[in-house]
Each structure stands twice: as C-alpha cells, then as structure tokens.
C-alpha positions in Angstrom: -39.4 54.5 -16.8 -39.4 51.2 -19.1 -40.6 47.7 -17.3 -38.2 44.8 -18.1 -39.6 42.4 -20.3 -40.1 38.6 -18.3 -37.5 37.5 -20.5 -35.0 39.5 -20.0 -35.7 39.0 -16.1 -35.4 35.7 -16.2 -32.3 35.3 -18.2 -30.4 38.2 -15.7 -31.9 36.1 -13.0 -30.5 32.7 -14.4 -27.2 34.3 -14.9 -26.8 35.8 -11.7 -27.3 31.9 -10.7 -24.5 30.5 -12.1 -21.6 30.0 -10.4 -18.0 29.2 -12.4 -15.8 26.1 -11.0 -12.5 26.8 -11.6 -10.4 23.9 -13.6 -8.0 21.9 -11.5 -4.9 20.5 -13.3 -2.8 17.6 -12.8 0.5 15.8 -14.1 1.8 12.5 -13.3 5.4 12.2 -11.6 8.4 9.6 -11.7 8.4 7.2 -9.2 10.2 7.7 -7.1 10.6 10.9 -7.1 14.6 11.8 -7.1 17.4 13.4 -9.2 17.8 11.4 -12.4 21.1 9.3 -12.1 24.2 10.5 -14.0 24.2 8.9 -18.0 26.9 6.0 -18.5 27.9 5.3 -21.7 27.4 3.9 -24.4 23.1 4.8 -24.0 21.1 1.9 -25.6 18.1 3.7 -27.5 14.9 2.5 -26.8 11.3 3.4 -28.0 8.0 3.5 -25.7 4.6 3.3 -27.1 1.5 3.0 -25.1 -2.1 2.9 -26.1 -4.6 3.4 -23.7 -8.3 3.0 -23.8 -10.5 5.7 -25.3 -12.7 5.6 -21.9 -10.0 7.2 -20.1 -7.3 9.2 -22.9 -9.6 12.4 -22.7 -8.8 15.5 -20.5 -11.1 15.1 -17.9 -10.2 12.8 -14.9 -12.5 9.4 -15.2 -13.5 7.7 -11.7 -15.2 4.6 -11.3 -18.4 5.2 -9.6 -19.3 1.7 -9.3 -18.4 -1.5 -11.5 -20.1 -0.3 -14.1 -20.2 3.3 -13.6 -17.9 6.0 -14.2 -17.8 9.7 -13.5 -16.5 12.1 -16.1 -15.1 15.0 -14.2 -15.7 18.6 -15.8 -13.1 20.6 -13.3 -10.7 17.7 -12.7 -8.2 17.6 -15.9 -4.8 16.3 -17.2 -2.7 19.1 -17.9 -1.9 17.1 -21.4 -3.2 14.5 -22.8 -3.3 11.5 -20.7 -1.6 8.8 -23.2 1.1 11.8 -23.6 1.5 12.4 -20.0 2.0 8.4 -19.1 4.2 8.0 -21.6 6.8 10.7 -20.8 6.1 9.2 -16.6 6.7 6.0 -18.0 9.9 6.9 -20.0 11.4 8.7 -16.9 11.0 5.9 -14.5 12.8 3.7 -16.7 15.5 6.0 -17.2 15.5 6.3 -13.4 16.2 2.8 -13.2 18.6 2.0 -15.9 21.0 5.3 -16.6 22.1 3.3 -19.6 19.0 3.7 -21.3 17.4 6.5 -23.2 14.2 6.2 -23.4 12.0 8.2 -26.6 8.3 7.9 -28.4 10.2 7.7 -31.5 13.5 6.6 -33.5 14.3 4.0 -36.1 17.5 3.3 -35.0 16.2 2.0 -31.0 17.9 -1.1 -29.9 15.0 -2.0 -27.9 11.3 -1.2 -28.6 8.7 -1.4 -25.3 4.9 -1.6 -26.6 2.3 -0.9 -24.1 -1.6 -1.5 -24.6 -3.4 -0.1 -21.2 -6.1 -2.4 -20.9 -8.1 -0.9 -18.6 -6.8 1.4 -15.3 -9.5 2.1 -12.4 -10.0 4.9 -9.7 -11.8 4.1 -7.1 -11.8 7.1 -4.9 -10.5 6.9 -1.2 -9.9 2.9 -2.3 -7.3 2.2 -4.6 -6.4 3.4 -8.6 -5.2 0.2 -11.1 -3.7 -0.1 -14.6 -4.2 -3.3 -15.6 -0.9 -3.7 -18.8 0.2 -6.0 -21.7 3.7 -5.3 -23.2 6.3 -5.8 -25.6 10.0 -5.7 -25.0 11.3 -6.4 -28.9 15.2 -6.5 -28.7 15.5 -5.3 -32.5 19.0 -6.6 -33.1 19.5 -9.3 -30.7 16.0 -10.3 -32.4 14.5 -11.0 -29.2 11.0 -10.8 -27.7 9.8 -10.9 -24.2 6.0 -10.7 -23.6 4.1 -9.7 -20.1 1.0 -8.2 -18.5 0.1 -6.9 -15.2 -2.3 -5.5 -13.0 -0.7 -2.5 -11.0 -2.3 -1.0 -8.0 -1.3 2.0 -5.4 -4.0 3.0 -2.5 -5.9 6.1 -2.6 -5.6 7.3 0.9 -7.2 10.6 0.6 -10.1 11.8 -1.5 -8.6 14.8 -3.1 -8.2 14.5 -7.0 -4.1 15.3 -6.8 -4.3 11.8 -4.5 -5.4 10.1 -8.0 -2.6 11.6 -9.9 -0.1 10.4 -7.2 -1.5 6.7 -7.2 -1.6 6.5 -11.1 2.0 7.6 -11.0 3.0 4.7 -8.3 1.1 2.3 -10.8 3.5 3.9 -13.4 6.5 3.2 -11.5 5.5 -0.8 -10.1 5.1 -1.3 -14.3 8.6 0.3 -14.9 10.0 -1.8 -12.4 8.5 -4.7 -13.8 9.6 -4.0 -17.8 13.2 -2.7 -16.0 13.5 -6.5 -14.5 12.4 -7.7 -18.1 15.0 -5.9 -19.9 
C-alpha cells in the first residue's frame, strides 16, 4: 500500500474545508406595487437615461459599512445589471403614474427626454438605503427644460438583503413621483 504524499493531504484536506455559499438574487419592483393602469391615448413618448456611479453599477450588492467604508457582497447580487434594473423600475413607476406616457431607454422621436445622474445611493443595513439624484426633464418640442435633484430615502427595517432591494425600490418610486409632479 502507497502513503499519500503531504501534498496531496493537505490539498484533500483544504478542500474538504471549503464550504460553497450559494448566490442570492434580487430585482427591484414598482412602487407601488399594483396592476398597471389601462393606456389612454394619444401615449407621449418619453426617453429615460440614468447613470449611476461605478461604486455601486456592479453585480454584487454594495453596503455602507461605515462613512467611509463599504462592503462588497460576494452572495448578495442583482439579477441584472444594476443601472439596467433601475432604469426599467424607474420607467414602470412613471408609467404607473401617468397612463399617458410611455416610457423607453431609447427613441428619437420622444416628446420628452428624463436624464438621470445617481450621485451617490447608500445602504445602511437595519437603518435606512438613499439615492441621492440630479435630473433632466427636456420637453423636445415644446423646447422646454426643467432641472432638479433629490435625496430619496426608505427605512431598512429588517436586516435581510431582499429588505435592501425593497427600500431601493421605495427610493425609486419617491423620485418617480417627484419627476411625475415635474412633468
């Protein structure tokens, strides 16, 4: 009979060690959540854009640890990519609002054009998540411009990750109120 070499024994050893976390996946929702009013017509086209900062647009969840420390979470991800996901949240809420509005990332022909830079957005677990916003409403025929920024903020009530998605989505839906009462 053959003796294992240390190596091999230590690397069978270090394996049997490891333990796999599984990967948790989130989405954002419209805010509120309810059945999407019935269209009217005639739809005004509109265009969203939204930047947000390269800290947080990655696929792992970002929490703040501290005020200047964050914590980049391995097992805690967006289903898409976060800039994607807002966006689409975003759209919906305003549609939500205003069923004579269609609301797209893209078209030349949009009566109105919303432009969103995310300046920063904060989770504080069991506290409180923020986005702090500037926007652009362009009217592009009436040739009008209305300019704005914001900090939104929803509690945390629970430490569970799903809690940060929620919150993030009620920030989403204070900031589509906000550009709704602008347009």
């Amino acid at each position: 009979m053959r003796a294992l070499s240390p190596s091999l024994c230590l690397t069978g050893l270090l394996c049997a060690c490891v333990t796999h976390q599984a990967d948790h996946f989130y989405i954002l929702d419209p805010q509120p959540p309810s059945a999407r009013a019935a269209r009217s017509a005639p739809l005004t086209q509109v265009t969203l854009r939204m930047a947000l900062p390269s800290l947080v647009d990655r696929p792992e969840m970002v929490v703040n640890t501290s005020a200047e420390g964050i914590a980049i979470l391995e097992h805690e991800r967006w289903a898409a990519p976060l800039a994607d996901l807002m966006t689409q949240t975003l759209a919906r809420n305003i549609e939500q609002r205003r069923s004579d509005m269609l609301v797209a990332n893209q078209g030349s022909d949009a009566r109105v054009k919303i432009i969103i830079d995310v300046v920063q957005m904060t989770v504080l677990r069991g506290q409180r998540a923020s986005i702090e916003a500037h926007w652009r409403i362009i009217g592009a025929r009436a040739g009008t411009e209305a300019v704005g920024g914001e900090v939104f903020t929803a509690p945390l009530g629970e430490q569970d990750y799903a809690a940060v998605a929620q919150a993030l989505s009620q920030c989403l839906g204070l900031l589509a109120d906000r550009l709704v009462e602008q347009l």
